[in-house]
N, CA and C atoms as a LAMMPS dump frame, in Angstrom:
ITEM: TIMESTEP
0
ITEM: NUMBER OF ATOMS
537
ITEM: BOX BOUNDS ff ff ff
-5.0000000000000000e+02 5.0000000000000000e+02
-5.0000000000000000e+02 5.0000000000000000e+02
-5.0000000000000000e+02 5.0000000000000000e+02
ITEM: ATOMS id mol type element x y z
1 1 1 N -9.123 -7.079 -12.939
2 1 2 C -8.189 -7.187 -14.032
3 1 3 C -8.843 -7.983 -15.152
4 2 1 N -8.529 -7.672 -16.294
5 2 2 C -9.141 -8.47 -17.838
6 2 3 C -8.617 -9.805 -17.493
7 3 1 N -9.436 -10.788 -17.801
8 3 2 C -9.091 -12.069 -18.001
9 3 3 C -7.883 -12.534 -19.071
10 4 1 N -7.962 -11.216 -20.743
11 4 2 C -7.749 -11.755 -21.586
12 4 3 C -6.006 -10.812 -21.549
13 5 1 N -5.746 -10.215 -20.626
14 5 2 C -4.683 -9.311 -20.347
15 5 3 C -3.413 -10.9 -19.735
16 6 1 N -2.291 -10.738 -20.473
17 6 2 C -1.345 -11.297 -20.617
18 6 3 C -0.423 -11.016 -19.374
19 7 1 N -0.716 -12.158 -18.901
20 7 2 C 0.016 -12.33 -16.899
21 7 3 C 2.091 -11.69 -17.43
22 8 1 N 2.304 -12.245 -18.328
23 8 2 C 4.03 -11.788 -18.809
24 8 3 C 3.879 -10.165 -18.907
25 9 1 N 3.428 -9.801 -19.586
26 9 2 C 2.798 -8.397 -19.625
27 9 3 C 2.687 -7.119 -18.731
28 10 1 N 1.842 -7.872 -17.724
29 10 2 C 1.543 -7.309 -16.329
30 10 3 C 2.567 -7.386 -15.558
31 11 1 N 3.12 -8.41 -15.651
32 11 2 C 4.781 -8.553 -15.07
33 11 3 C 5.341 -7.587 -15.488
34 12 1 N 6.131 -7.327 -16.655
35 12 2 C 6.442 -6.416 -17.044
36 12 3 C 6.855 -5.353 -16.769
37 13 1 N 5.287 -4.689 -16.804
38 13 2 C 4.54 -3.503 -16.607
39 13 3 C 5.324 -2.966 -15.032
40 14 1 N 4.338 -4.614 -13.916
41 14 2 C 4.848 -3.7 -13.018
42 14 3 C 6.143 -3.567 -12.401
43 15 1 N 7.149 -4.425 -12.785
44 15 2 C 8.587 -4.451 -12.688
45 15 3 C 8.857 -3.038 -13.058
46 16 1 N 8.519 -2.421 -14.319
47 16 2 C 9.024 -1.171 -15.149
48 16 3 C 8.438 0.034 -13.768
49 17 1 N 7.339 -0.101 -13.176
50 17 2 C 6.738 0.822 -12.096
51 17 3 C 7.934 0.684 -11.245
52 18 1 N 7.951 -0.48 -10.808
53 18 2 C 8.517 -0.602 -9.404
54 18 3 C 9.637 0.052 -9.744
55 19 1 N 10.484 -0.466 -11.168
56 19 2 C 11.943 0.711 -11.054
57 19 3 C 11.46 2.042 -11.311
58 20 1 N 10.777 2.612 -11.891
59 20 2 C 10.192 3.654 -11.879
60 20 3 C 10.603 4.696 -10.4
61 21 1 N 9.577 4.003 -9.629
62 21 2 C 9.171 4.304 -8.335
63 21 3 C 10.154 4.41 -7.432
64 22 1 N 11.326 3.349 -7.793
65 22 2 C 12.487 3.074 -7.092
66 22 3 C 13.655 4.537 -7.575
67 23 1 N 13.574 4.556 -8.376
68 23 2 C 14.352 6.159 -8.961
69 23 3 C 13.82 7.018 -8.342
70 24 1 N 12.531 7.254 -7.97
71 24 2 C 12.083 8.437 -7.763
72 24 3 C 12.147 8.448 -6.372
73 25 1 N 11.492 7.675 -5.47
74 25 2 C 11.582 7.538 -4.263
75 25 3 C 13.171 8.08 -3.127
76 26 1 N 13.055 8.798 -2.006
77 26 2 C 13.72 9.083 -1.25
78 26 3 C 14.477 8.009 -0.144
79 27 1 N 15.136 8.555 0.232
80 27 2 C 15.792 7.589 1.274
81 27 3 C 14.619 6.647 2.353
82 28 1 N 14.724 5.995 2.368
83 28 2 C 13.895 5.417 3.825
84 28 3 C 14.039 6.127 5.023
85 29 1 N 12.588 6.421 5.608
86 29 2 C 12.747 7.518 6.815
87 29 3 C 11.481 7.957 7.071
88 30 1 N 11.417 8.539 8.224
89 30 2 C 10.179 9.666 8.847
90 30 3 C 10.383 10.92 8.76
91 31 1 N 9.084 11.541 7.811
92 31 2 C 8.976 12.952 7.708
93 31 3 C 9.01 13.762 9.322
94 32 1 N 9.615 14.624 9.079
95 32 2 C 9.798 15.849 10.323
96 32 3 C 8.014 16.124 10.446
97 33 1 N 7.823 16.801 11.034
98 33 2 C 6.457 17.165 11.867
99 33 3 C 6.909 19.016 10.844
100 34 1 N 7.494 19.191 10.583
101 34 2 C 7.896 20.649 9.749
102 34 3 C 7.592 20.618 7.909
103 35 1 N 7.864 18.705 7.879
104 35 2 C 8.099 18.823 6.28
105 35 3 C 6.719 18.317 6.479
106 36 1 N 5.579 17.755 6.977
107 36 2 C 4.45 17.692 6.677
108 36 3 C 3.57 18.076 7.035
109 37 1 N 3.807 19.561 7.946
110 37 2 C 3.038 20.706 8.2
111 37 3 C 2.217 21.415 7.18
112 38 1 N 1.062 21.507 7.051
113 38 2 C 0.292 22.334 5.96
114 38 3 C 0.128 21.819 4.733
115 39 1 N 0.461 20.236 4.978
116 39 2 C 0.285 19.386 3.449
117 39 3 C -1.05 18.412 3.363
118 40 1 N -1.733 18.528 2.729
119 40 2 C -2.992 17.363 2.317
120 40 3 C -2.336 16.119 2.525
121 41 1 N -2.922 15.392 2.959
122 41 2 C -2.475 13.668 2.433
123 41 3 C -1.849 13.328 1.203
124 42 1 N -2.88 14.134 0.152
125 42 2 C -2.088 13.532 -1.401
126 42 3 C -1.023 14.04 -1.488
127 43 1 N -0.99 15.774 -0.887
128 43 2 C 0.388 16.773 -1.635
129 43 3 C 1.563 15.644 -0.621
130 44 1 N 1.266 14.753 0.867
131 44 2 C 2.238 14.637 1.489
132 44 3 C 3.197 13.387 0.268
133 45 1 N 2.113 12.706 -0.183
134 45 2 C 2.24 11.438 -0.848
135 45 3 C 3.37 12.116 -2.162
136 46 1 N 2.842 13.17 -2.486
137 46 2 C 3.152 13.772 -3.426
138 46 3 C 4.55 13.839 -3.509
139 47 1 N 4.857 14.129 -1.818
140 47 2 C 6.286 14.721 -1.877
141 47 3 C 7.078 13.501 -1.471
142 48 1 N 6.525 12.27 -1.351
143 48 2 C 7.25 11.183 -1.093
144 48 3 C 7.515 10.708 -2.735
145 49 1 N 6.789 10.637 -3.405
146 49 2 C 7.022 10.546 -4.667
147 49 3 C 8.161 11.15 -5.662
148 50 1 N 8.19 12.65 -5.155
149 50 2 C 8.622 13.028 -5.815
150 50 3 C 10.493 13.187 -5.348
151 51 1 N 10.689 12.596 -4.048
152 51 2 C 11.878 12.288 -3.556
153 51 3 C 12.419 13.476 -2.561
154 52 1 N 11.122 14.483 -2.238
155 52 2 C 11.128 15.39 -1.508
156 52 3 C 11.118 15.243 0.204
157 53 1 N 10.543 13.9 0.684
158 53 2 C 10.114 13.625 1.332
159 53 3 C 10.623 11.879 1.731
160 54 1 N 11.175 11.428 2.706
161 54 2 C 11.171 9.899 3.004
162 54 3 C 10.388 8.613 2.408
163 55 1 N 10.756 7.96 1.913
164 55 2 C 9.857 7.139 1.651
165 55 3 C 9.868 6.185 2.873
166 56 1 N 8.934 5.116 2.833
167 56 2 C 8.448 4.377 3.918
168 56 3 C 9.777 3.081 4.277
169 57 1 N 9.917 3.31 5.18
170 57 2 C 10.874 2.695 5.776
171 57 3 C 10.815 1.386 6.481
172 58 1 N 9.379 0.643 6.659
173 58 2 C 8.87 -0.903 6.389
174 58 3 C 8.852 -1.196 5.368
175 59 1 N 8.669 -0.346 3.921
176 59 2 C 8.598 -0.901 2.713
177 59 3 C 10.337 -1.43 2.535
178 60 1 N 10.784 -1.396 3.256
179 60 2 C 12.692 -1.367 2.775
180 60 3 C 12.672 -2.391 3.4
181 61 1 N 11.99 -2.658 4.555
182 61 2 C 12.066 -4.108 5.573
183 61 3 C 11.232 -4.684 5.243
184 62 1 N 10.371 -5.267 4.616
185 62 2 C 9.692 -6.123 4.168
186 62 3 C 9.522 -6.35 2.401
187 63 1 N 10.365 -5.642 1.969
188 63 2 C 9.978 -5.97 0.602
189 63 3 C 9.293 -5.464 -0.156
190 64 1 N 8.387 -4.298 -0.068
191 64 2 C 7.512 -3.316 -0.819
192 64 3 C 7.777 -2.087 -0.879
193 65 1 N 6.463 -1.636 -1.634
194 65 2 C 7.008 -0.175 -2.371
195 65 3 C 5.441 0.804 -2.73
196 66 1 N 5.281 1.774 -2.25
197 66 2 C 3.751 2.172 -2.767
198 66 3 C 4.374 2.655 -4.606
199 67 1 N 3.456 2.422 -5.291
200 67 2 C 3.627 2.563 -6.894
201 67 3 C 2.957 3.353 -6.968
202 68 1 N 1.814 3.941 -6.708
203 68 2 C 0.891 5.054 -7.069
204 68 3 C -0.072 5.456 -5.668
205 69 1 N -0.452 6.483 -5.884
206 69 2 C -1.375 7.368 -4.727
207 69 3 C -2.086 8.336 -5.632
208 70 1 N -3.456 8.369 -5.358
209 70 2 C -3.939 9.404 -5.96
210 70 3 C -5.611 9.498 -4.349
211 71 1 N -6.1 10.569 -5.172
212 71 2 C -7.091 10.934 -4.039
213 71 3 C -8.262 9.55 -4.033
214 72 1 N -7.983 8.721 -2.655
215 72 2 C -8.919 7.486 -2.536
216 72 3 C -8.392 6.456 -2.916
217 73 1 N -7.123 6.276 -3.144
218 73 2 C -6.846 5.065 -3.852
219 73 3 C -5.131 4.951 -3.512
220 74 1 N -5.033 4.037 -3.009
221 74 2 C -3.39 3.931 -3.125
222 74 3 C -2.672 2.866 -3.78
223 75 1 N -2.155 2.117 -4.341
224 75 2 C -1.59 0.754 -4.835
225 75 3 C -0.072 0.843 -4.171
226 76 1 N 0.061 -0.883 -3.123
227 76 2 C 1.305 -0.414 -3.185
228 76 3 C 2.391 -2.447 -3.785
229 77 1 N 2.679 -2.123 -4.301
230 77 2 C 3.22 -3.897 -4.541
231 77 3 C 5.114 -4.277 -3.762
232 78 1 N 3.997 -5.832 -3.566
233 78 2 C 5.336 -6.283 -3.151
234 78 3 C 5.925 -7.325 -3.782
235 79 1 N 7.157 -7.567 -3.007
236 79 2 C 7.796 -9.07 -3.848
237 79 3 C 8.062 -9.805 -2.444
238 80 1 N 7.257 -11.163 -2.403
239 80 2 C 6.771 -12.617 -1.912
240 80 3 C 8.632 -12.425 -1.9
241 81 1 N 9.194 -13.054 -0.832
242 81 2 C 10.842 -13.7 -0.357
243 81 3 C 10.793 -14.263 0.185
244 82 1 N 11.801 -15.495 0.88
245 82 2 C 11.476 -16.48 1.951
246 82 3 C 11.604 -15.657 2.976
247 83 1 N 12.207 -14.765 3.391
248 83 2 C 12.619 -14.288 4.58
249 83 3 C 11.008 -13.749 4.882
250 84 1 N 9.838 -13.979 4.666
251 84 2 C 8.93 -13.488 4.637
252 84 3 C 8.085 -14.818 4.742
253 85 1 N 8.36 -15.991 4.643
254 85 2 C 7.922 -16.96 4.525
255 85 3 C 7.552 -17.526 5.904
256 86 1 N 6.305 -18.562 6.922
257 86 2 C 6.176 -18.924 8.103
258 86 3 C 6.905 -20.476 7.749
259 87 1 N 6.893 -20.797 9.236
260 87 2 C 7.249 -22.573 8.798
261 87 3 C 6.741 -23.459 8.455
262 88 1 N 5.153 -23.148 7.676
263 88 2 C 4.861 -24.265 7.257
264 88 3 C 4.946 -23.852 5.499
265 89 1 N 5.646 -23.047 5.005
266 89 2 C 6.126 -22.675 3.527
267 89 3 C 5.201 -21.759 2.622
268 90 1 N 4.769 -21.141 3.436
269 90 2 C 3.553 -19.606 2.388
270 90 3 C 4.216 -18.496 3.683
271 91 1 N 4.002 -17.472 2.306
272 91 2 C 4.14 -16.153 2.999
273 91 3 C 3.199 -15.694 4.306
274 92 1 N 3.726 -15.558 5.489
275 92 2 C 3.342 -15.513 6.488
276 92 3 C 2.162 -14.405 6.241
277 93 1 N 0.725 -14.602 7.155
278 93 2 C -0.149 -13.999 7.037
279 93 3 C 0.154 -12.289 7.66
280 94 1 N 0.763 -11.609 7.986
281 94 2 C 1.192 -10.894 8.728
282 94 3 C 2.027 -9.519 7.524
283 95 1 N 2.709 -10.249 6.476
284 95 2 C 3.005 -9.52 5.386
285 95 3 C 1.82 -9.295 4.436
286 96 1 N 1.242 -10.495 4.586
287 96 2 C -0.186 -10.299 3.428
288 96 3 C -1.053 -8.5 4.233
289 97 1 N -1.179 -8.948 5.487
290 97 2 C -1.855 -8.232 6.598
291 97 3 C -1.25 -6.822 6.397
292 98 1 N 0.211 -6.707 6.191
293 98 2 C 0.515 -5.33 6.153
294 98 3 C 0.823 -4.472 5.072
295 99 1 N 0.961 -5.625 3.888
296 99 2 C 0.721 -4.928 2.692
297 99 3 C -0.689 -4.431 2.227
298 100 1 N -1.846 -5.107 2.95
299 100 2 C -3.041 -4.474 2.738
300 100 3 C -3.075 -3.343 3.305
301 101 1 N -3.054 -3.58 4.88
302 101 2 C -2.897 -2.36 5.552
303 101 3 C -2.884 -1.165 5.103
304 102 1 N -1.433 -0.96 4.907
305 102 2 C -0.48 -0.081 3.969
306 102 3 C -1.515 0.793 2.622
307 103 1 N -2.169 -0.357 1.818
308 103 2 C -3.155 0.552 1.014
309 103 3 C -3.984 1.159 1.567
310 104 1 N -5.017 0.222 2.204
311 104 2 C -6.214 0.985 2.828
312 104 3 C -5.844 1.805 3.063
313 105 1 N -5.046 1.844 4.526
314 105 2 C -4.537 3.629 5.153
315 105 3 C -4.197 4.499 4.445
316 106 1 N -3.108 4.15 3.492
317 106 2 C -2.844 5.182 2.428
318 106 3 C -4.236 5.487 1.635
319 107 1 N -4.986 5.309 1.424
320 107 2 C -6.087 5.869 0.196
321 107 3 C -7.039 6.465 1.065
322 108 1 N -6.899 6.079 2.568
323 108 2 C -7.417 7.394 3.321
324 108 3 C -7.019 8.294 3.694
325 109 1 N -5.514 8.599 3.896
326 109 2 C -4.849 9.2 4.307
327 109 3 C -4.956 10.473 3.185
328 110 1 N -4.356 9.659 1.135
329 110 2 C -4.757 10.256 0.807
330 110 3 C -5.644 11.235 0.534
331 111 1 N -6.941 11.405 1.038
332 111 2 C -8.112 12.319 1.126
333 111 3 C -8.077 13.242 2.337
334 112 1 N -6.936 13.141 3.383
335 112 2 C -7.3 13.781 4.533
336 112 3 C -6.732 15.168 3.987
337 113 1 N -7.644 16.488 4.517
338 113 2 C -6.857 17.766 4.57
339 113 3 C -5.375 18.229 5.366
340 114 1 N -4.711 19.198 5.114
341 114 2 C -4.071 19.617 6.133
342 114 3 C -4.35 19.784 7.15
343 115 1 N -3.687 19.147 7.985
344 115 2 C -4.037 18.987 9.633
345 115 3 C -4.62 18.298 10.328
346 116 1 N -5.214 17.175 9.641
347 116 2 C -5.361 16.063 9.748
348 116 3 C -5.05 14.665 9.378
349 117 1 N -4.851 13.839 10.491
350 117 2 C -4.356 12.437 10.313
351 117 3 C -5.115 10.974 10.557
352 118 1 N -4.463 10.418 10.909
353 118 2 C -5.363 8.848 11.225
354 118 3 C -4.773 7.835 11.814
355 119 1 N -5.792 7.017 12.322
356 119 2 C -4.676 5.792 12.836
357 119 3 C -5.861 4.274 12.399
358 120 1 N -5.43 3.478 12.17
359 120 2 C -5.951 2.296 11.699
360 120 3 C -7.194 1.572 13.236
361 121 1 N -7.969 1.858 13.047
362 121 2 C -9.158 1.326 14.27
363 121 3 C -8.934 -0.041 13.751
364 122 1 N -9.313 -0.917 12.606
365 122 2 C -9.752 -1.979 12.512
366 122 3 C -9.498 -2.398 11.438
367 123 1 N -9.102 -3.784 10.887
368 123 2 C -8.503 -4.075 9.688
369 123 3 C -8.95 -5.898 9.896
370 124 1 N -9.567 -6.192 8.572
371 124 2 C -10.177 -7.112 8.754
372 124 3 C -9.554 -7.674 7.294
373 125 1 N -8.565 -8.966 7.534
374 125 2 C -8.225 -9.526 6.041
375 125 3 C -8.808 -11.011 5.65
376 126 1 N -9.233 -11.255 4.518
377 126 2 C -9.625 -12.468 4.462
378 126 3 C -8.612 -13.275 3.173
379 127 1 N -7.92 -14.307 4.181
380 127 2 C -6.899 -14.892 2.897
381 127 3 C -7.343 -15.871 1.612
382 128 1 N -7.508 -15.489 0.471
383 128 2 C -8.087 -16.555 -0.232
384 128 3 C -7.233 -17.501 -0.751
385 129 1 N -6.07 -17.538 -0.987
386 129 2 C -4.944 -18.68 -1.589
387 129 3 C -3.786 -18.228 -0.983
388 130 1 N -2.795 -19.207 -0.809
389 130 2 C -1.782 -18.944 -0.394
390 130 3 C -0.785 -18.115 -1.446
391 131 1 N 0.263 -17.285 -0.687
392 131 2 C 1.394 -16.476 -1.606
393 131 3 C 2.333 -17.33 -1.074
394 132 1 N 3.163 -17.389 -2.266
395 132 2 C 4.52 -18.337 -2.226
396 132 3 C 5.657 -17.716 -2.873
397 133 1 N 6.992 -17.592 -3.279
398 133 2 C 7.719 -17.189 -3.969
399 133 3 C 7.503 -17.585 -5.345
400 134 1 N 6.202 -18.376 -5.897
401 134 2 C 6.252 -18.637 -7.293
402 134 3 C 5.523 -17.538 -8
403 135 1 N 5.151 -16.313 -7.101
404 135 2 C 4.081 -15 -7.224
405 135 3 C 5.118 -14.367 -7.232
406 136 1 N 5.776 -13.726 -8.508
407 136 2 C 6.907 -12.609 -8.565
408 136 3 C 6.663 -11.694 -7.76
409 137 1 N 5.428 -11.039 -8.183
410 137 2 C 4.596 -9.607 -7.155
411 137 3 C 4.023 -9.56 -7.042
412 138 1 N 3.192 -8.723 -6.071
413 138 2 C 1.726 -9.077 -5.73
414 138 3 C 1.351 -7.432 -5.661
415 139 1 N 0.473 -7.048 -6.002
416 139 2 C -0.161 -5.19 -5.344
417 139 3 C -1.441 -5.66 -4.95
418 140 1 N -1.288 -4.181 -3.788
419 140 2 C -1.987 -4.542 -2.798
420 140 3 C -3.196 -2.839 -3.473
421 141 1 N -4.104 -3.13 -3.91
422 141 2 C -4.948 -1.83 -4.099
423 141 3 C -5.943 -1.546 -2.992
424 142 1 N -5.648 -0.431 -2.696
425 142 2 C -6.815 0.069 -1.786
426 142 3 C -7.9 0.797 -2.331
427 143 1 N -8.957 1.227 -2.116
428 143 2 C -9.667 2.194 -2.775
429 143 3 C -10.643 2.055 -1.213
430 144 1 N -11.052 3.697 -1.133
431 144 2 C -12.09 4.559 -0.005
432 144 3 C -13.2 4.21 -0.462
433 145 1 N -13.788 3.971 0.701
434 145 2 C -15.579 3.552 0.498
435 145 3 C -16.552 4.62 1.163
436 146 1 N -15.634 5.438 2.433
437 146 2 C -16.102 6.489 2.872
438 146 3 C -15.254 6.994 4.072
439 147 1 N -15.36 8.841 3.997
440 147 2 C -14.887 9.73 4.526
441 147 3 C -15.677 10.48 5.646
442 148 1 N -15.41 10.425 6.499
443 148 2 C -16.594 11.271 7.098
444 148 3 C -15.449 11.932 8.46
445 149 1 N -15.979 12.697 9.271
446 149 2 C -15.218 13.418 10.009
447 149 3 C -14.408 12.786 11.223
448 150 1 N -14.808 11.868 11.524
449 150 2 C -13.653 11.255 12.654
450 150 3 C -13.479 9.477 12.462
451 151 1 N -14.184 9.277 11.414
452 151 2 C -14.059 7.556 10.899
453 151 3 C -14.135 7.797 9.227
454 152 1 N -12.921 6.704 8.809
455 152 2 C -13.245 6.37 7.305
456 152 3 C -13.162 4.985 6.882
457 153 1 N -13.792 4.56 5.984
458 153 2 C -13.954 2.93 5.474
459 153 3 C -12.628 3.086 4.552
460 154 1 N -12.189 1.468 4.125
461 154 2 C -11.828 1.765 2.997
462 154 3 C -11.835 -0.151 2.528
463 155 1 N -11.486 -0.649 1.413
464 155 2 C -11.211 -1.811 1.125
465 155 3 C -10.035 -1.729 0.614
466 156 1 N -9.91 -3.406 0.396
467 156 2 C -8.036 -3.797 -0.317
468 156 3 C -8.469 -4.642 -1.3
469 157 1 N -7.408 -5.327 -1.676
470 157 2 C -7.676 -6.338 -2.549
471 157 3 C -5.939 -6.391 -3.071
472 158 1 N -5.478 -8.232 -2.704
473 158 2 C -4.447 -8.429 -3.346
474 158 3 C -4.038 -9.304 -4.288
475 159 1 N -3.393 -8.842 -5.217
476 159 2 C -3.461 -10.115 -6.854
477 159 3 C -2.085 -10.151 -7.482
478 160 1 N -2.288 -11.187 -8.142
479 160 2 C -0.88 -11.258 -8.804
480 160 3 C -1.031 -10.929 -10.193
481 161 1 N -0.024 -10.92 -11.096
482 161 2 C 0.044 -10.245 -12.015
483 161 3 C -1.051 -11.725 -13.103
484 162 1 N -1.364 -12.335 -12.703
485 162 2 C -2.333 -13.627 -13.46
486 162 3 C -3.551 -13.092 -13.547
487 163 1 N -3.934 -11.841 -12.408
488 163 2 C -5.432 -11.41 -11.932
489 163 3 C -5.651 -12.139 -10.758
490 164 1 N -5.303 -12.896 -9.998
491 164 2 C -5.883 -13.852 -9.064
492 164 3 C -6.02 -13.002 -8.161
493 165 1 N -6.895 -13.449 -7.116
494 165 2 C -7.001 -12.995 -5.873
495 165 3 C -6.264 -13.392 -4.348
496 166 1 N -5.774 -13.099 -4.016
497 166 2 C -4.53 -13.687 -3.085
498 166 3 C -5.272 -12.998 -1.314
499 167 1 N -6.091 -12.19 -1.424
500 167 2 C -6.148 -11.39 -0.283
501 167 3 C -7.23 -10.573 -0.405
502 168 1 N -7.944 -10.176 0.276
503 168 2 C -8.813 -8.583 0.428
504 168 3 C -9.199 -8.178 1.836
505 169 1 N -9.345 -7.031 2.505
506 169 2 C -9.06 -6.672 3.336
507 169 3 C -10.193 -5.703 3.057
508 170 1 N -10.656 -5.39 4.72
509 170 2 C -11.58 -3.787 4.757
510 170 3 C -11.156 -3.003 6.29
511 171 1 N -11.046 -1.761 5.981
512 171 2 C -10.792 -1.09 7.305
513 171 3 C -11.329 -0.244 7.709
514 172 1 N -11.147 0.423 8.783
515 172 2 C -11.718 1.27 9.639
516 172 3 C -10.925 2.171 10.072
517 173 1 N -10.821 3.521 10.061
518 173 2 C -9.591 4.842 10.507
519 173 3 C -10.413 5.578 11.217
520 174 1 N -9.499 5.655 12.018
521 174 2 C -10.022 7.246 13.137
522 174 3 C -9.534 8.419 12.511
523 175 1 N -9.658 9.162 12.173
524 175 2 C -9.391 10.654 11.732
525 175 3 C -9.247 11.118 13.337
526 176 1 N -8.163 11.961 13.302
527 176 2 C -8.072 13.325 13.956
528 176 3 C -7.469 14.117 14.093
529 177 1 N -7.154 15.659 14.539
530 177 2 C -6.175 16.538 14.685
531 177 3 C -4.879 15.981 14.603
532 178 1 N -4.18 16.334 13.752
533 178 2 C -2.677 15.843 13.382
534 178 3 C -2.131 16.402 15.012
535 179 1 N -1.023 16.024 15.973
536 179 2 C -0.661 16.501 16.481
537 179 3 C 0.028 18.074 16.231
C-alpha cells in the first residue's frame, strides 16, 4: 500500500466494498455438489458473488466477508470484535489464522479447473503486531505463487487500512479430483 494514501480514505473505500459485497452476496450456506458441478474455481466464486450461489457461512460467524476473487488472488476483510478477542486482550491468533487461510485457499481455489478441488496441507502464519478493536478492518490478501498438478503455493498478507502489517501467512494445497 502507498505510504502517502490516506488511512480515512482506505477506510472508506473499504466500508463502501464491504456494503457493496454485502448486497450482493447470498444467504450463508453450502453449495450443493449440483450447483458446483462443471464450474472453474473463479466461475464458482463468480456465482457466490453474484448471489447465485451461498456465501461462506464462517464469514457470518466470525466477522468477515471475501470482497474480491479474481484468477490467483483473493482479498477477503474482516472486522476485529471482542467476541473474537483471547484473555489476554488482542484478537485471538486463530481469527488472524483463518482469515489468512480463507485467502490463500481462495486464490488457489480460484485457478482450479472444473473438477477439481483442494484441501489446505499446510499453513504457516507469522504474527507481526497485535489486532485489537482499535483496527476498524483488516483484509486479508492472498495471491498464488504456484500451481502445479496435485500441490499449490500461495502467500497472505494482513493490513489495516494505515498499510501496516498485522499478519502474513504462506500455504500449501493438495489439489485433487473434486469428489
Amino acid at each position: 500500500m502507498d505510504t502517502k494514501t490516506d488511512p480515512a480514505a482506505v477506510l472508506a473505500q473499504w466500508e463502501a466494498d464491504e456494503k457493496a459485497c454485502r448486497d450482493r452476496l447470498g444467504s450463508p450456506g453450502v453449495a450443493r455438489p449440483e450447483q458446483a458441478l462443471g464450474k472453474t474455481g473463479l466461475q464458482f466464486f463468480e456465482g457466490i458473488f453474484a448471489g447465485e450461489l451461498p456465501g461462506p457461512s464462517i464469514g457470518a460467524t466470525l466477522s468477515f466477508l471475501p470482497v474480491e476473487v479474481s484468477f490467483g488472488r483473493a482479498v477477503f476483510q474482516g472486522r476485529p470484535k471482542l467476541e473474537h478477542y483471547n484473555p489476554i486482550g488482542t484478537v485471538h491468533g486463530g481469527w488472524i489464522s483463518t482469515l489468512l487461510d480463507s485467502c490463500v485457499g481462495c486464490a488457489v481455489h480460484s485457478t482450479l479447473p472444473a473438477g477439481k478441488a483442494y484441501t489446505t496441507a499446510e499453513l504457516k502464519v507469522n504474527f507481526v503486531r497485535a489486532v485489537t478493536t482499535k483496527v476498524p478492518l483488516v483484509r486479508a490478501i492472498g495471491t498464488v505463487i504456484h500451481v502445479g498438478g496435485r500441490m499449490a503455493t500461495a502467500e497472505g498478507r494482513l493490513v489495516g487500512p494505515d498499510g501496516k502489517l498485522y499478519a502474513h501467512a504462506s500455504t500449501t494445497c493438495f489439489i485433487f479430483d473434486a469428489p
